[in-house]
N, C-alpha and C positions, 0 to 999 in steps of 0.2 A: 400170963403175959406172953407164954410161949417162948420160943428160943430167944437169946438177945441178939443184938444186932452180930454183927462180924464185926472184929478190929480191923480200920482202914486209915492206911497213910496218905495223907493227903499233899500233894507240893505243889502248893502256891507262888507264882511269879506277880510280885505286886504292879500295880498300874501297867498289866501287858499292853490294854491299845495304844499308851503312850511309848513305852518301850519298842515296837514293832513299827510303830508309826517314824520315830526319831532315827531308828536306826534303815528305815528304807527310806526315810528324806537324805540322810545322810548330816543330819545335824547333832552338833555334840551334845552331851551328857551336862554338859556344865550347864546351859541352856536352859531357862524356864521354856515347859511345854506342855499343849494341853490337847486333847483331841475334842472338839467340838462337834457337836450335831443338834441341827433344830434351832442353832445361835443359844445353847447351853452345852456346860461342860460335862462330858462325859467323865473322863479322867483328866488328871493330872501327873504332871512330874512330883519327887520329893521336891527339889528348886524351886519349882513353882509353889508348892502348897504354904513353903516358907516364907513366902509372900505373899499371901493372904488368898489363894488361887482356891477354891473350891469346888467341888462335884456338884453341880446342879446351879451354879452360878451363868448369869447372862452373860455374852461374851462381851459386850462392851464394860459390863463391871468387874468383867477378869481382867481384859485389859488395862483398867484403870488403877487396879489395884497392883497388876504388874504389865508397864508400857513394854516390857520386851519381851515378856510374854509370847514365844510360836505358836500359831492356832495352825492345828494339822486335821483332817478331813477323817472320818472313821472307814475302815474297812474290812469286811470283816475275812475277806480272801486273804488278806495281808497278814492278818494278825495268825489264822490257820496257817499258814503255807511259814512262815517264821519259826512259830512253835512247834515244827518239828524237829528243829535241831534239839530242841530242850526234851522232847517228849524219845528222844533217839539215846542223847546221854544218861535219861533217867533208865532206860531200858538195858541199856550197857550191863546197871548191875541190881537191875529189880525186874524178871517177866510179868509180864499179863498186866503191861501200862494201859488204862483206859484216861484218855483225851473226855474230861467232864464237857471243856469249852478252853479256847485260847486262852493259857495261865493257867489252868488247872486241871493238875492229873492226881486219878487216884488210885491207888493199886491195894490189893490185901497183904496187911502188915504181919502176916504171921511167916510167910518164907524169907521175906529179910530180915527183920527181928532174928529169926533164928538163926540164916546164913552170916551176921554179924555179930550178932552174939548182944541183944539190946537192941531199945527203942533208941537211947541218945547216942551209940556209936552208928546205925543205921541214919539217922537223921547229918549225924555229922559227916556221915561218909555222901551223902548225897547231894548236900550246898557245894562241898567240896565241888563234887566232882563236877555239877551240873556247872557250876562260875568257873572251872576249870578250862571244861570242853566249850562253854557257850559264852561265858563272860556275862552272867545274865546273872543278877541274884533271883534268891528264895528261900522260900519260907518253909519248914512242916510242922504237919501236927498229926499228931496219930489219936484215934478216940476210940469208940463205938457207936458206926453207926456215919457211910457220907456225911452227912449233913454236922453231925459235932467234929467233923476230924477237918474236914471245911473252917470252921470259924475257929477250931485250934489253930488251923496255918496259919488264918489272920491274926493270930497275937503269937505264935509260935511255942504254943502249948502241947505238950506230952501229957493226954489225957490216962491216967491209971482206970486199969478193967474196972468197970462196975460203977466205976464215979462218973459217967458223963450228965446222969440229971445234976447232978451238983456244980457240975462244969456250966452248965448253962442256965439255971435257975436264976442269976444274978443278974444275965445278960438282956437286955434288952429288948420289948417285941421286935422293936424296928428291923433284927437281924433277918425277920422271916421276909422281907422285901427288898433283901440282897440278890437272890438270883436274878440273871438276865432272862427278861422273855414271859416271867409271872410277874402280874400283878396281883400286891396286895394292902394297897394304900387304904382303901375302902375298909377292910376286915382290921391293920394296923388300928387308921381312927378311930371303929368302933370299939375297938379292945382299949385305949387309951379313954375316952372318955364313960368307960366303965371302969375304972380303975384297973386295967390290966397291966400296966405297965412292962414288966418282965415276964420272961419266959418260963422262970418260976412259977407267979401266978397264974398264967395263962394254964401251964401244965396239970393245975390243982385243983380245976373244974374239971368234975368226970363227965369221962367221953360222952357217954348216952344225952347228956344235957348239949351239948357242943353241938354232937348230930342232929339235935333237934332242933335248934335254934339260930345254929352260926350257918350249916350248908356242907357242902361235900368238902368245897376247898377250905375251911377251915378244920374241917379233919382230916386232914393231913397236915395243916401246919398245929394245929394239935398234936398229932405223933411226931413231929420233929422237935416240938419242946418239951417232949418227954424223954427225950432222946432214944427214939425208937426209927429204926428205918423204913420209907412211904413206899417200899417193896419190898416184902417180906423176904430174909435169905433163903429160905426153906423153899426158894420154885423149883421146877422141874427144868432140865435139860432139853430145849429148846430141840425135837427132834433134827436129824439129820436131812431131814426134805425138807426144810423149813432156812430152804436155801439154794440158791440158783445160779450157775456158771456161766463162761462164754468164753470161749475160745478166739480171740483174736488175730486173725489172719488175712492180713498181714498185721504184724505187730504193730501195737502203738508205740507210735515215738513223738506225738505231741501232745500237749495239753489239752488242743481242740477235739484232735481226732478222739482220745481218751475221754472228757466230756459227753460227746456224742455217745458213743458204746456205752458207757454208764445209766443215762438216760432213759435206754430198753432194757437193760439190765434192774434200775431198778423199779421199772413201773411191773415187770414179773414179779420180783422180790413183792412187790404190794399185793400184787392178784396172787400170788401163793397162800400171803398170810390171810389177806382177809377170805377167802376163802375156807379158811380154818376158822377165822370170826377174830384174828389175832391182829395187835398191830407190836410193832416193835419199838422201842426204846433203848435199845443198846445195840447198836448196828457194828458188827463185825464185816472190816475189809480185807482182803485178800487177794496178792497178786505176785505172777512168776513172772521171770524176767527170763527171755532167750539164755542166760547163760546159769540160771538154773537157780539162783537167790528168790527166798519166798520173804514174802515181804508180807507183813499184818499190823493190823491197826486196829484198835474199838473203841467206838464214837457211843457218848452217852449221853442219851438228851433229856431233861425234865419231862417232857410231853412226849406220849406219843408220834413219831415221825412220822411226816406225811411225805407222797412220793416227790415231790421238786424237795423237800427236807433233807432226803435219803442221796436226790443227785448234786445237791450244795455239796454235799461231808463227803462223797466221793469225789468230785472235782476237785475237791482242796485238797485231798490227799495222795491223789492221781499226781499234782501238781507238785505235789512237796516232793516226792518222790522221785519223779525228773529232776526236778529242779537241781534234790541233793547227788542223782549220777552224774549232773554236768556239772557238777563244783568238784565230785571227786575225782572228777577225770581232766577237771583245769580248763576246761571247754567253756565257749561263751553260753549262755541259753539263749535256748530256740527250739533243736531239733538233738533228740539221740539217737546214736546210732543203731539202726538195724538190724544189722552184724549182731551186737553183744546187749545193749543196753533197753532194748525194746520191752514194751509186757506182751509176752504172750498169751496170758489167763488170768482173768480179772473173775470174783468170787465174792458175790454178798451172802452173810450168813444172820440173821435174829438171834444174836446172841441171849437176848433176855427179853420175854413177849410179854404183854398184857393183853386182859381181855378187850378186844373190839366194838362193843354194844356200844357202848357211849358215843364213837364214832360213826356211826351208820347212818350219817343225817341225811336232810332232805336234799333233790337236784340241785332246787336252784337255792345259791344265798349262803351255803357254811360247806365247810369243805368235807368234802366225802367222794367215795370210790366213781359214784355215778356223775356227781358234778364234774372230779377230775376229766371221764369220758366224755361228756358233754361239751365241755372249754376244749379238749384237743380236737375235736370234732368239727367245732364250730371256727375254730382257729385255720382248719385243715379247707372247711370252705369261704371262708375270709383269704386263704391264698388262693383260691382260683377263680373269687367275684371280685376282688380288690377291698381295701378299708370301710368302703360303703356298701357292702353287699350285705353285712349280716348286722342287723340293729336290735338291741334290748328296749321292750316298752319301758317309758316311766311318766308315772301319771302326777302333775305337777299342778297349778292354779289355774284360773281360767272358769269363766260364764258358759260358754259353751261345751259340750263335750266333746266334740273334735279338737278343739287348742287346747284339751287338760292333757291329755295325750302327746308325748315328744317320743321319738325314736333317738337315741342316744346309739351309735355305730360302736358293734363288739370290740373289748377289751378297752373303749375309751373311759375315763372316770366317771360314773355315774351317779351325778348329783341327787341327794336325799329330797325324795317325793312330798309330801303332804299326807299322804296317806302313812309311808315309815314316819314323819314324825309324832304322827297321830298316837301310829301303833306299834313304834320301837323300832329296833333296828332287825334286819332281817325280812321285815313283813311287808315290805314292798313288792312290785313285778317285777320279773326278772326273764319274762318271756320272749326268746328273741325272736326277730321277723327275718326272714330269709328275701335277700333280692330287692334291690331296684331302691330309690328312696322314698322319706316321707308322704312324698304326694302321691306314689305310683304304689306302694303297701298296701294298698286297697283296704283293709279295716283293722283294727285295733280291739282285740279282747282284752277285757276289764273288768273279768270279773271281782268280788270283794272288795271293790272301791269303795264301798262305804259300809266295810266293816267295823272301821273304826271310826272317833270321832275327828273330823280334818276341822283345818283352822278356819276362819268364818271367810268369807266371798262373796259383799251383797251381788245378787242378783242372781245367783249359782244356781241350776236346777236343784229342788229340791227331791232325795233318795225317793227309789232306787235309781241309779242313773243307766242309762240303756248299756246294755252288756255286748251290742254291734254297735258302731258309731259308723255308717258312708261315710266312703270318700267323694261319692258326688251323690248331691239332692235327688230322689226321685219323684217328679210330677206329682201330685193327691188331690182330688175334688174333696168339699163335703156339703151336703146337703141336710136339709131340715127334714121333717116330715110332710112338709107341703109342697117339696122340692125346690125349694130354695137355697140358692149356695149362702154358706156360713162363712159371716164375715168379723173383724174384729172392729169395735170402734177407737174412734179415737181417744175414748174413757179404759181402753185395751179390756172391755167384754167383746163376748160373742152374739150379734146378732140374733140367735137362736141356737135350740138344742141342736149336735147332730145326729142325724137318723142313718144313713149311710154314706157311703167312701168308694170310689173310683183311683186306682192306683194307676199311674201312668195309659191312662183311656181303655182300663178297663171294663170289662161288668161291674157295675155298684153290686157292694158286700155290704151288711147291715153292721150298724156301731152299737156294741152292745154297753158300753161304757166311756165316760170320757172325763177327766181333771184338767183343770185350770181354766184359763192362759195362765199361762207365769209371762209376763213384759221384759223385754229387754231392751237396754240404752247401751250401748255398744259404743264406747269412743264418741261419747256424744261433741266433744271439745273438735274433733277432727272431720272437716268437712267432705273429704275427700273417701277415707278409707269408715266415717263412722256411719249407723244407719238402727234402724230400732226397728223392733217385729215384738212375735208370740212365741211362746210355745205352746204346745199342747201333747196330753196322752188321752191315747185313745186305744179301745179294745176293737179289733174288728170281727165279729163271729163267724163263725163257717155253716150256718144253718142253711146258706145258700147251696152248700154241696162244694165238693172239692173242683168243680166244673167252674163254678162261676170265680172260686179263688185263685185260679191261675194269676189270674192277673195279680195280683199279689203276688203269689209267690215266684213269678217268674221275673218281673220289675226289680222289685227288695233284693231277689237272691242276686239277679246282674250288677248290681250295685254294690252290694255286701262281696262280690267276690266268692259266689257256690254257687253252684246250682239251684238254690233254694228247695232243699230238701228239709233243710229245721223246718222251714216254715211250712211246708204241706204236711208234715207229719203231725203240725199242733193243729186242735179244731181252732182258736183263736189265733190271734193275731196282736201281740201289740206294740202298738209302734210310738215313737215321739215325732210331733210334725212340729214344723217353723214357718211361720204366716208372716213373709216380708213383703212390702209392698203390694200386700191385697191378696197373693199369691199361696197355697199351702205347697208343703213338699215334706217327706218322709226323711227324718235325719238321723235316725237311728231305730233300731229294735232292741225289743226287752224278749227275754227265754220265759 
């Protein structure tokens, strides 16, 4: 099993969003209060819960069960920038606090244990002092191993060495869908109606069975009901370059300005690590102040941080940090002084890395190094075309293949395709169009539209659907073998086979193949905008010589928006045409 976990003290602040909330509305303690989001209850007060108020309750049935009930709004800047005063007094007389998340810190229990002499005078010396200095209760629990020393503070248990499976084998699976940020409702259910119930039995199926059948994330909540820690202590000391500075000059003395600075600081901190192939999960902060106080912080997150992650937890700490010079100096907040209270040097460090592989995903659709680049890029020319300069395809319903196609303008919400519902989430386009709008975009790529199965469409072209869609028709003859033009009847056949094709009054090219009509009734109910035609695919060959295919390729490509170089470099040609009103025209091409 290798080394055991480390002994860690953990100290729990119960219902902090509620606490943080109540105390920056400026509402009393005696108060039922709840912090709502989504019109369900996040937290609750004790008050509250004594009156029937519950976690995960509708807010009209919180309110009914208590009408005075305060409904307070979540935040999560609030709830950080708060808990620092708690995370400042536990530091007073325990170093190397690490901020898990707002309400919960965990530090390694073996230099205070021993600087007090015990687990339950350490424990008792630290309620103390933290409701002393903060007025804030809390909870601790010392165990082996984060994760047991966690649901010790929730019942305010003193875990003995070597006992923590025994500590947790009674408890509940449900505990493993405590943390904020994982879900694991899914894995919960199916462990419950396997009979898993507890953490006990969960832990009592061996690993190799779990890894094979439950998936990655159930081995790890496997290793936490065994009471094992889901990063081994035995890493390695996070090199010394594995960390990036900046000098601030002129000093920051605001929130905003401090923000900003953070931002380049730590999109470097990310191109350091991954560059190594590393991403960090315990982000070390660090910063001088003009008058020479060094100030540290470490933030530790379940996941992976990604870089807007990395400048969240330095804004809120940038934040607290001001915030607490102008309380100790009796100053309103706003702006610190220059003179003394300024930071000079702001310092991110990866305290604790893991390996990157898993993170290296694709551009477009999940987030990774290159996507991040991408989105600033695009953002960066969205500021000097305006909101409608840069549009993401997304390919939606629709008979024709020019209206399956909508331009959705970057960074607006982009409604789920036909195609992602077909084929999951993820797997839709996500290709954006630079300039001008929908009608002026001149064509639309699409490819893999019908890789998966999409929802039914009478009348829909049937696959493959053309991979160019024009944005305006271009002219097309076709004739028979006897030179007769090819017409459609009112029965929507074709008059005759066709033998050759003239694209915009060029030279006739021979058709070396053709499918359908497919018929279309288009708004047939609307007299004004409805109107009915054909389709058709047809192959055009190049036996004529690349001389006589100009004309194709020169019409297509004007219309397509290129030069029409795809098209002279294939010997064929194939295109889809639309026959309205007697008329044919070229509406898209196939690669």
């Amino acid at each position: 099993m290798g080394e055991p976990p480390p002994r860690i003290l953990a100290l729990w602040c119960p219902d902090w969003p509620v606490v943080a909330a109540v105390a920056a509305a400026g509402v009393g303690r005696h108060r039922p209060a709840a912090v709502v989001v989504a019109n369900r209850v996040l937290a609750c007060s004790a008050v509250a819960r004594a009156q029937g108020v519950r976690r995960g309750l509708r807010r009209r049935e919180a309110q009914a069960r208590c009408p005075e009930l305060v409904v307070l709004g979540a935040d999560s800047e609030r709830d950080a920038r708060l808990f620092e005063q708690v995370a400042v007094a536990v530091e007073e007389l325990a170093p190397g606090v690490e901020v898990v998340r707002p309400g919960l810190i965990a530090l390694l229990a073996q230099g205070p244990v021993g600087y007090f002499g015990g687990t339950r005078p350490v424990a008792e010396r630290l309620i103390d002092h933290v409701a002393g200095r903060t007025g804030v209760e809390c909870q601790i629990g010392i165990a082996d191993g984060l994760f047991a020393a966690t649901l010790a503070a929730h019942r305010g248990v003193l875990v003995e060495p070597g006992r923590v499976e025994e500590f947790l084998a009674p408890l509940s699976v449900d505990e493993l869908d405590r943390e904020p940020g994982v879900d694991r409702a899914e894995l919960i259910d199916l462990l419950r109606r396997l009979g898993l119930r507890s953490l006990g039995a969960f832990a009592r199926l061996p690993a190799s069975d779990v890894a094979s059948r439950f998936g990655a994330d159930a081995v790890l909540a496997h290793r936490l009901s065994r009471g094992l820690d889901p990063r081994p202590p035995a890493r390695r000391r996070p090199p010394e370059e594995l960390a990036v500075a900046l000098e601030l000059d002129p000093p920051v003395t605001r929130v905003d300005a401090a923000a900003f600075a953070s931002r380049a600081l730590a999109e470097r901190l990310h191109r350091l690590l991954a560059g190594h192939g590393l991403a960090c999960t315990r982000l070390g902060i660090q910063a001088r102040t003009l008058d020479g106080v060094e100030l540290s912080r470490v933030w530790r997150c379940a996941e992976p941080l990604t870089p807007a992650g990395t400048v969240d937890r330095v804004r809120w700490q940038l934040e607290a940090w001001l915030t607490r010079e102008l309380i100790r100096r009796g100053e309103p907040v706003g702006e610190v002084g220059a003179e003394s209270g300024g930071i000079g040097l702001l310092r991110l460090s990866g305290e604790e890395v893991v390996t990157a592989g898993a993170l290296q995903l694709g551009l477009w659709g999940d987030v990774g190094a290159a996507d991040e680049r991408a989105g600033r890029a695009l953002v960066r020319v969205q500021a000097l075309l305006g909101p409608e300069g840069v549009f993401t395809a997304v390919l939606g319903g629709g008979r024709d293949p020019a209206e399956r196609a909508r331009l959705v303008p970057w960074g607006d919400e982009r409604p789920a395709s036909d195609v992602e519902l077909a084929m999951g989430p993820g797997m839709g386009l996500g290709v954006p169009t630079v300039g001008g709008s929908a009608s002026a975009a001149g064509t639309v790529r699409a490819r893999g539209s019908d890789a998966g199965e999409l929802p039914p469409w009478p009348g829909r072209l049937p696959a493959p659907s053309p991979t160019t869609v024009l944005a305006r028709p271009v002219p097309i003859e076709l004739w028979d073998s006897s030179g007769n033009p090819v017409r459609v009847t009112d029965r929507y056949l074709l008059t005759s086979a066709p033998a050759s094709a003239a694209v915009d009054g060029g030279r006739p090219v021979p058709v070396h193949g053709w499918a359908g009509p497919w018929p279309l009734d288009q708004r047939w109910w609307d007299t004004t905008a409805g109107w009915r035609g054909s389709r058709l695919q047809v192959l055009l060959g190049g036996s004529a010589g690349i001389g006589e295919g100009v004309a194709v390729d020169s019409a297509v490509g004007r219309a397509a928006g290129h030069g029409g170089a795809r098209v002279a470099e294939s010997a064929d040609a194939a295109l889809l045409l639309f026959c309205r009103d007697g008329r044919w025209s070229v509406a898209g091409l196939y690669d």
